[in-house]
C-alpha positions in Angstrom: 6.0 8.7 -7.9 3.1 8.5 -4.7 1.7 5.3 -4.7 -1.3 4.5 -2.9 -2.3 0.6 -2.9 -5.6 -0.9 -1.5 -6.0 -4.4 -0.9 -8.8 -6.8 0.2 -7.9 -10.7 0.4 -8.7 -13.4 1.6 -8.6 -14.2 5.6 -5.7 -16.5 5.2 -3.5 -14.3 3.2 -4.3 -11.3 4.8 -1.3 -11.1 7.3 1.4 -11.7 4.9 0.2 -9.4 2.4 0.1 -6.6 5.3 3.8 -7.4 6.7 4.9 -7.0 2.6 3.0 -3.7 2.2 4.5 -2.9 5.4 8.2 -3.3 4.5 7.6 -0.9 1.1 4.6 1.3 2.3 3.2 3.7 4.9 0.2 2.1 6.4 -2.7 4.8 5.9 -5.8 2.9 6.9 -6.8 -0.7 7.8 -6.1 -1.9 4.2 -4.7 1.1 2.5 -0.9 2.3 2.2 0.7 4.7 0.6 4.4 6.2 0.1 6.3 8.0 -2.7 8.9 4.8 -4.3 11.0 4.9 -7.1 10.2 2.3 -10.2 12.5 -0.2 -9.0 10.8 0.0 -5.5 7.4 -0.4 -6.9 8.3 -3.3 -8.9 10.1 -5.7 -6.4 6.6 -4.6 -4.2 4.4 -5.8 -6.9 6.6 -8.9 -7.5 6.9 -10.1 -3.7 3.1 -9.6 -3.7 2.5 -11.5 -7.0 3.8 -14.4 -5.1 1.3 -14.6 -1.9 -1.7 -13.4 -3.5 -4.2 -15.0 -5.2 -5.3 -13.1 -8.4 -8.9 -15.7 -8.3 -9.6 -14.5 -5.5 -7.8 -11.2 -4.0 -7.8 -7.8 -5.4 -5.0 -5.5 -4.4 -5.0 -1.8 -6.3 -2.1 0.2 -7.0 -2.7 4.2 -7.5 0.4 5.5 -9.0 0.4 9.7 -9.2 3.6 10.3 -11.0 3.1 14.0 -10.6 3.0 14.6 -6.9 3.4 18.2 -7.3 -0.1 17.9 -7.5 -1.4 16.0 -5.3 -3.3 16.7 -2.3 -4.1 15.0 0.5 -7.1 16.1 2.9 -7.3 13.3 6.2 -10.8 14.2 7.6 -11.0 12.3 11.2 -8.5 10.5 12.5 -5.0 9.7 11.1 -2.5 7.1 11.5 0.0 9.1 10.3 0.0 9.8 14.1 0.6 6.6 15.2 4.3 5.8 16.0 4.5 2.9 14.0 3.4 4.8 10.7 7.3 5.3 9.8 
């Protein structure tokens, strides 16, 4: 399946929750990743996240399109998907 997560945390939480996404994800935007993962991908992600987040006070959003034949993705401006350290 695609999975597209969103996050916005807290200051002190934000760096470890972006090296996590980082290890599963793509990073898209400042606080937006995305990357097609299997089930058992998605749910060590969401468990290794569970434990540094704060569900008071964080909210991290997980888009899951189990049909990617489709989706489509339109990037209007500019892309990190051409920065080197995007894969």
């Amino acid at each position: 399946m695609f999975v597209i997560l969103t996050y916005d945390v807290k200051q002190k939480r934000q760096n470890k929750i972006m090296k996590i996404c980082k290890k599963y994800l793509f990073h898209a935007q400042k606080s937006v990743f995305e990357r097609y993962m299997t089930d058992a991908q998605l749910i060590r992600l969401e468990r290794e996240l569970a434990r540094f987040s704060d569900p008071n006070e964080d909210s991290l959003c997980v888009y899951k399109v189990p049909n990617y034949r489709d989706l489509t993705k339109d990037e209007l401006g500019y892309s990190y998907a051409n920065d080197v350290d995007y894969m």
